[in-house]
C-alpha positions in Angstrom: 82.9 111.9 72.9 85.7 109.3 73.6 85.4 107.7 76.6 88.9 108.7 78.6 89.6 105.3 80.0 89.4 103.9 76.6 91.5 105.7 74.6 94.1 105.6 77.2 94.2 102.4 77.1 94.5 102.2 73.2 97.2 104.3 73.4 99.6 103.2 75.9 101.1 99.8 77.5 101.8 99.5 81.4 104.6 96.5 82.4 106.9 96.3 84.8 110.3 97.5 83.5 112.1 94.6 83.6 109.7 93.0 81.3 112.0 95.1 78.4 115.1 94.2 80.0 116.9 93.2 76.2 114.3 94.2 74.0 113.2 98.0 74.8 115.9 99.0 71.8 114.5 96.7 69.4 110.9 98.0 70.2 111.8 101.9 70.0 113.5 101.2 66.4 111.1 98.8 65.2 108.0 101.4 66.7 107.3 104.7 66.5 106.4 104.6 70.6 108.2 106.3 73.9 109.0 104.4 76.6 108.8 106.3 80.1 110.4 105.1 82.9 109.6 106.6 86.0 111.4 105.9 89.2 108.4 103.4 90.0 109.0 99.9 88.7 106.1 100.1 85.9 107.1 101.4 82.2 104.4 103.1 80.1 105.1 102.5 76.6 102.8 105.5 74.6 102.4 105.3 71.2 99.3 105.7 68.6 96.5 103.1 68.6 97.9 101.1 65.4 101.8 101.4 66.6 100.7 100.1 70.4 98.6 97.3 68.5 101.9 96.4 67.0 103.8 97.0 69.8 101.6 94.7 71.7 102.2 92.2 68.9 105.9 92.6 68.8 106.1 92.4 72.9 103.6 88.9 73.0 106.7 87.5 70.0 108.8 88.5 72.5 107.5 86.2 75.3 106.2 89.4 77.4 103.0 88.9 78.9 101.1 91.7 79.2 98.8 92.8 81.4 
């Protein structure tokens, strides 16, 4: 069995929101990944292990440092 904490964290990216300030568009149409923005000021960016790989990739091109 999959340990919980793992594939969570294979399958999602948490930033702070303003880290997509100008690029969240280009990520959603470039990703197949949803962005959720609650009213906190951290975004969770969910996707599949290989898209959140990419979108990791595409976010590091991007200058974003993640966490």
């Amino acid at each position: 069995m999959p340990n919980p904490t793992r594939l969570r964290d294979s399958t999602q990216i948490e930033l702070p929101c303003r880290s997509l300030e100008g690029i969240q568009d280009d990520l959603e149409a470039e990703h197949t990944v949803t962005v959720v923005q609650p009213e906190g000021q951290q975004c969770r960016i969910i996707g599949s292990p290989i898209e959140i790989k990419a979108a990791s990739n595409f976010l590091s091109r991007h200058g974003v440092t993640l966490p």
